[in-house]
N, C-alpha and C positions, 0 to 999 in steps of 0.2 A: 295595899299594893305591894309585888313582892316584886324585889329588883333582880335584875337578870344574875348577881353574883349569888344572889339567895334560892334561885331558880337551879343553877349548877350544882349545887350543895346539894340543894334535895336529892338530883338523880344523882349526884355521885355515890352519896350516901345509899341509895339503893341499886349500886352495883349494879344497875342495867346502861350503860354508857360505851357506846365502839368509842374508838378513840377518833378526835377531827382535828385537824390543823386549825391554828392561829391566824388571823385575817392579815400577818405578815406573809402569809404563801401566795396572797394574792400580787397577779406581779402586775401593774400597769405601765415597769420600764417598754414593754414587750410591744406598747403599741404605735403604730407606725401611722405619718399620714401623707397624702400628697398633695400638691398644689390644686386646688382649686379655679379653675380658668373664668368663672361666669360669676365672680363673687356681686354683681348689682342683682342679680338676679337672688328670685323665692323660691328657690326650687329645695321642696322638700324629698330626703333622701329616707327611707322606708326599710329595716333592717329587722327580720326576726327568723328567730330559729325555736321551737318546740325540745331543745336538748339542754338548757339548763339546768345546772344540777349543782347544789349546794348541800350541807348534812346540817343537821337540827343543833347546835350549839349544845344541848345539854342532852339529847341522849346517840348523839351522833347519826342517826337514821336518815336515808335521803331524801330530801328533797327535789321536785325536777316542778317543771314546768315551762312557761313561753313566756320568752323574753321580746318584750316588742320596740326599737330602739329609732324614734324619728328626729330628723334634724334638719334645719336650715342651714346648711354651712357657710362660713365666711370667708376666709381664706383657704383655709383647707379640708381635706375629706379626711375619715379615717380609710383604713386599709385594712380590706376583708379579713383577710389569712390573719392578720398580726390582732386585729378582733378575737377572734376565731382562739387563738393562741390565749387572749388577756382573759375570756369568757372558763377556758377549761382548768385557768387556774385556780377557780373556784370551787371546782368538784370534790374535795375534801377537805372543803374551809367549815367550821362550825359558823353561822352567822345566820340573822334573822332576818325574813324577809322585806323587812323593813327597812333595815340595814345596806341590803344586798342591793336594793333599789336605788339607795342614796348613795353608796360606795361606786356603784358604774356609773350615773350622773355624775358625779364629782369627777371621777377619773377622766371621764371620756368629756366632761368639759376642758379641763384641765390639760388633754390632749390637742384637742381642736379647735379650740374658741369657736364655736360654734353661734349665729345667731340667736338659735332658740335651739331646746331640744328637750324633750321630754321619752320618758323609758316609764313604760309599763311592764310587770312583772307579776304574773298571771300563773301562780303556784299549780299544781293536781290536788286536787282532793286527798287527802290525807287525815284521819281520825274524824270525816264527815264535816268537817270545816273547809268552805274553799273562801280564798283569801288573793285578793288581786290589788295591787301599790302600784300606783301612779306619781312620778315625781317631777316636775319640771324646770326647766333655767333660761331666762329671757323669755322674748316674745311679748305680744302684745297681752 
């Protein structure tokens, strides 16, 4: 098994590498929520866009694909725009889509307390591998 720092090495070493930002550029001060009025209620909130766009950690090349982000909220919602804003901080972050799955659950738990919420991350086809991550927090 080769580790991601031994993965880096190799493409550095062959000089085929854009450059990508550290997964410190990602900002999640950015995002915003508001009160949630129907918190007894299951009302699942439904959020996806087709414009995600991260770059390949070790040789920088982009990434894009659909982001599909479902939630039962509790006290409060997230807030479109300030999404919108936390999602495009991404677009020249080097990170794996592995990663990039469990970094926006984490964040946007961490934003909302959310009931339940789960984010699917549904890459394009790139190098003839399609590769789609599913992550979840609460619920039944």
């Amino acid at each position: 098994m080769v580790t991601i720092p031994e993965l880096k090495e190799k493409y550095e070493g062959l000089d085929m590498q854009l450059p990508a930002k550290s997964e410190e550029a990602i900002d999640p001060d950015c995002l915003l929520t508001f009160e949630y009025e129907y918190p007894e209620r299951d009302t699942e909130v439904v959020i996806d866009t087709d414009e995600f766009t991260a770059v390949c950690p070790w040789t920088g090349l982009p990434d894009t694909g659909e982001l599909v982000i479902s939630y039962v909220p509790s006290r409060s919602c997230i807030e479109l725009k300030s999404l919108k804003f936390y999602l495009l901080s991404y677009r020249d972050v080097g990170i794996v889509q592995e990663h990039a799955a469990n970094r926006i659950l984490n964040d946007l738990v961490r934003c909302c307390s959310p009931r339940s919420m789960k984010i699917k991350l549904d890459y394009k086809i790139r190098g003839g591998l399609h590769t789609v991550v599913t992550v979840e927090h609460g619920g039944e």
